[in-house]
ZAMARGU-4260 file (C-alpha; in steps of 0.2 Angstrom, whole numbers, plus 5000, padded with zeros to 4 digits):
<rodrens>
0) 5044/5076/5149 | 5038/5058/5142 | 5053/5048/5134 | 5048/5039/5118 | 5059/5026/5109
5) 5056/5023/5091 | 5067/5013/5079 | 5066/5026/5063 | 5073/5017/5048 | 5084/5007/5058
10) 5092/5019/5068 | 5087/5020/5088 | 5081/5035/5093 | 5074/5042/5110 | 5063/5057/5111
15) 5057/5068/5125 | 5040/5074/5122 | 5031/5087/5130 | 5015/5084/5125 | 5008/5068/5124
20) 4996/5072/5110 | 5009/5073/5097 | 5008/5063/5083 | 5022/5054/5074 | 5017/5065/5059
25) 5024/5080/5068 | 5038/5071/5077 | 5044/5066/5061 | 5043/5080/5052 | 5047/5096/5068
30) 5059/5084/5078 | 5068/5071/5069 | 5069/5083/5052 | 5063/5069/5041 | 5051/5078/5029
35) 5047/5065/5017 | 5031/5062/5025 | 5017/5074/5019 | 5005/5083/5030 | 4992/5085/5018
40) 4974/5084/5026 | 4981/5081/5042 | 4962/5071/5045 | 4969/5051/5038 | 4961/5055/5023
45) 4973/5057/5008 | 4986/5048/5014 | 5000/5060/5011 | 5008/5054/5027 | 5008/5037/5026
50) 5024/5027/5034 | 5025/5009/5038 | 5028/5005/5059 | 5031/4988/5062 | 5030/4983/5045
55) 5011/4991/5043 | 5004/5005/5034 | 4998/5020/5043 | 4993/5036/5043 | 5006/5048/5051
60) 4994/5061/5054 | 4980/5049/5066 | 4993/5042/5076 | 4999/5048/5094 | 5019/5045/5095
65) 5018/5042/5113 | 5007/5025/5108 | 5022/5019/5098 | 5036/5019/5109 | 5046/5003/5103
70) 5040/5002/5088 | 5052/5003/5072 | 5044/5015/5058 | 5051/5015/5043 | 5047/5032/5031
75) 5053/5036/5013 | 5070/5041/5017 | 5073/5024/5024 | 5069/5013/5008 | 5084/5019/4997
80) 5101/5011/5000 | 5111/5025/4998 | 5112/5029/4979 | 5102/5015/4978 | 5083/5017/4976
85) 5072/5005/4981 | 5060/4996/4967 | 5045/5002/4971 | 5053/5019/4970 | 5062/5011/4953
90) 5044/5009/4947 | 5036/5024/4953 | 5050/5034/4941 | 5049/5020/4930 | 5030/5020/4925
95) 5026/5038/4929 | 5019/5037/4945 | 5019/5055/4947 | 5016/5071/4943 | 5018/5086/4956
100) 5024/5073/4967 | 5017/5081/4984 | 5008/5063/4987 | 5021/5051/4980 | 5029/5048/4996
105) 5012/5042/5002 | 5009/5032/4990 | 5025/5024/4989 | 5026/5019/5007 | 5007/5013/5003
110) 5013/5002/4987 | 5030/4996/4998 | 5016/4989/5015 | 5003/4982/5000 | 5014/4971/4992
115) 5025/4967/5009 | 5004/4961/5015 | 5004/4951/4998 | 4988/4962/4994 | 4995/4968/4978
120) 4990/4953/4965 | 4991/4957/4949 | 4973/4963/4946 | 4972/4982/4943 | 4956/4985/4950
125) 4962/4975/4966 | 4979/4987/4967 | 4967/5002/4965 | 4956/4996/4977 | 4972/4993/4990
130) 4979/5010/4987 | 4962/5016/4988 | 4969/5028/5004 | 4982/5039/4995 | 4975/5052/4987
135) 4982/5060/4968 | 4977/5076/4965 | 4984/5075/4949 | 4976/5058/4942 | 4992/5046/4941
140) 4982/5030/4943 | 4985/5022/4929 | 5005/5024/4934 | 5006/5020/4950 | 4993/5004/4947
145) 5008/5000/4934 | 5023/5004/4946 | 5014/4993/4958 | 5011/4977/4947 | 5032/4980/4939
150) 5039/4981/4957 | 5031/4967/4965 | 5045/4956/4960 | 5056/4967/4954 | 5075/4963/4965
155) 5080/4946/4965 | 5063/4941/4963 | 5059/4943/4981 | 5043/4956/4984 | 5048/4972/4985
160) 5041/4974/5000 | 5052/4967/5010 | 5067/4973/5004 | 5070/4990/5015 | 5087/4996/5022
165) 5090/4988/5039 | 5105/5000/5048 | 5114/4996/5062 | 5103/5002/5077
</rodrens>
């Protein structure tokens, strides 16, 4: 058994592992029951799974646990405050980010990290190309490019980015 410690959206957590090939994908989603993040290709190539550790985007699926042990990983059911949705999730409802809905997760964790980076700007094509790693089945471009450029200053005029729920470890 390998002991793992991950802060996951804001709450300490410690984990016994097995296998040391696991990856925070499947930790997420088969241990800790947080099933936000989508295992979609399960190769880092549609970005279904992305999460943000340390403040970073990342794809769930590429990455062992075991490599992250201290870090603080923040998935979609950490961005809403309660009742409270977060503005990129605001935007996403907003401006029709999303159709089935399978990848939206993804692409909102992508869309919180870009404009957290300050890679967002307010060119479409350069939001396009920053999202470039989430994958829509569907085609909703055109409104996840719009919920991007709304929710970068949407709260108190502070990036939206920043602006995740912080709980009591």
């Amino acid at each position: 058994m390998i002991p793992l410690r991950l802060t996951v959206n804001g709450t300490a957590r410690e984990v016994l592992l097995e296998d040391p090939r696991v990856t925070l994908l499947d930790l997420l989603r088969e241990r800790l029951h947080l099933t936000g993040s989508k295992k979609g290709c399960d190769r880092g190539q549609c970005g279904a799974c992305t999460v943000l550790v340390d403040g970073r985007r990342i794809n769930a699926c590429l990455a062992l646990a075991i490599s992250l042990d201290g870090a603080s990983v923040t998935t979609i059911e950490g961005l809403a405050d309660g009742d409270r949705l977060h503005p990129v999730q605001e935007a996403f409802i907003a401006h029709d980010g999303f159709q089935c809905g399978f990848c939206t997760p993804g692409q909102i964790m992508s869309a919180v990290g870009l404009i957290a980076e300050g890679q967002a700007g307010t060119d479409p094509e350069r939001i396009r190309e920053g999202m470039s790693g989430n994958l829509c089945r569907c085609g909703a471009y055109a409104g996840i490019g719009d919920a991007v450029l709304a929710a970068q200053t949407a709260g108190d005029g502070q990036a939206a980015g920043v602006m995740m729920r912080e709980d009591a470890a």
